[in-house]
C-alpha positions as CSV (number, residue, x, y, z in Angstrom):
1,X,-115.3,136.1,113.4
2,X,-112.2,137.0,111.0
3,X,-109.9,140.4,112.5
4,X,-108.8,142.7,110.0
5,X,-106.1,144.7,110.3
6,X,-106.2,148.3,110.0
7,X,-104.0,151.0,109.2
8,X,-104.1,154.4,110.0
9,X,-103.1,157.4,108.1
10,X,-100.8,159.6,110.0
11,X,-101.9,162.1,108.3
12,X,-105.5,161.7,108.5
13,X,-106.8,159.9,111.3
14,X,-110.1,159.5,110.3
15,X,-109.0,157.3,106.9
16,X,-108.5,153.6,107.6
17,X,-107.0,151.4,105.1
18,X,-106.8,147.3,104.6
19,X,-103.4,147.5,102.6
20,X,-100.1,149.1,104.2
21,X,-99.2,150.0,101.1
22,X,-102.0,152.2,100.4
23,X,-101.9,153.6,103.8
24,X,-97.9,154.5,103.4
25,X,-99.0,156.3,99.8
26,X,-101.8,158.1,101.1
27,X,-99.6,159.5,103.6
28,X,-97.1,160.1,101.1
29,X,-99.3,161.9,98.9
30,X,-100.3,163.9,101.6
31,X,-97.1,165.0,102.6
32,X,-96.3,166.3,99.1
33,X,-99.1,168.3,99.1
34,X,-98.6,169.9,102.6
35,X,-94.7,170.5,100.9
36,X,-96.3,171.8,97.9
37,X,-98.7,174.2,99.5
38,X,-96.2,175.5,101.8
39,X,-94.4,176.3,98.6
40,X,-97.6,178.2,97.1
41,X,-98.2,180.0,99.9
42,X,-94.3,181.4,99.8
43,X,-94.5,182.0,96.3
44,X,-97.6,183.2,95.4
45,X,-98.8,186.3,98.0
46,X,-102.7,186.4,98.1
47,X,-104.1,183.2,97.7
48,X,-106.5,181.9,100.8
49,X,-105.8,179.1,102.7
50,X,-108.4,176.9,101.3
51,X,-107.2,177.8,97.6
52,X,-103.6,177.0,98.8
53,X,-104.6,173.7,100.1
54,X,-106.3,172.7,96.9
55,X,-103.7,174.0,94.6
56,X,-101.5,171.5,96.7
57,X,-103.8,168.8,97.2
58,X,-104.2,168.6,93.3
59,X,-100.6,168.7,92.2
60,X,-100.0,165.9,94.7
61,X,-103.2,163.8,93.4
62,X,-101.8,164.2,90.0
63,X,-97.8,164.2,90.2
64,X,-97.7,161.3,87.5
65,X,-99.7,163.5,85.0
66,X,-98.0,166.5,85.7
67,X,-94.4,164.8,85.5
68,X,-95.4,163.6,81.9
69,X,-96.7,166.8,81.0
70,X,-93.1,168.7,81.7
71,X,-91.0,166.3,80.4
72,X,-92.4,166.3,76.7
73,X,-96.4,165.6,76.3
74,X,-98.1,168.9,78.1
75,X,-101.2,168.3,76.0
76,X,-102.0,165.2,78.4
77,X,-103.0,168.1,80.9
78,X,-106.2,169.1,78.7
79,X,-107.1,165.4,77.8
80,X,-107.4,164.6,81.6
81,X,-109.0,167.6,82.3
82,X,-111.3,167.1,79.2
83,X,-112.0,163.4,80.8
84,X,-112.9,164.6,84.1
85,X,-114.9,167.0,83.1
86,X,-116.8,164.7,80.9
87,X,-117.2,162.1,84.4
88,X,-118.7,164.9,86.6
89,X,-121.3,166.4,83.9
């Protein structure tokens, strides 16, 4: 019988992961979108909580996209929007 070691996310408890490293970025990710959302929430009045939590939950998910999209390429935003789209028909 082999053990496995688990880690938790702080985060979310009910996620396990196999790799520390995942665990810590998950938890990461997570915190940058509970940051983010806070920061919706301030700046836009009269969005609901479960719109603020996706707005947030999606910037964090895709901070590396975003990040290129600012700094010179903001058509990379419609290509990976055009390429999930594309997945989930």
């Amino acid at each position: 019988m082999a053990v496995v070691t688990l880690y938790m996310s702080d985060r979310d408890t009910d996620k396990t992961f196999t790799d520390k490293r995942e665990a810590d970025n998950y938890d990461k990710m997570l915190e940058l979108a509970e940051n983010v959302s806070f920061w919706i929430e301030r700046e836009i009045p009269g969005l609901n909580e479960q719109q603020i939590e996706s707005i947030g939950l999606l910037i964090a998910q895709n901070k590396d996209t975003l990040a290129k999209a600012m700094k010179s390429h903001p058509e990379i935003l419609l290509q990976e929007s055009d390429a999930t789209n594309t997945t989930a028909a």
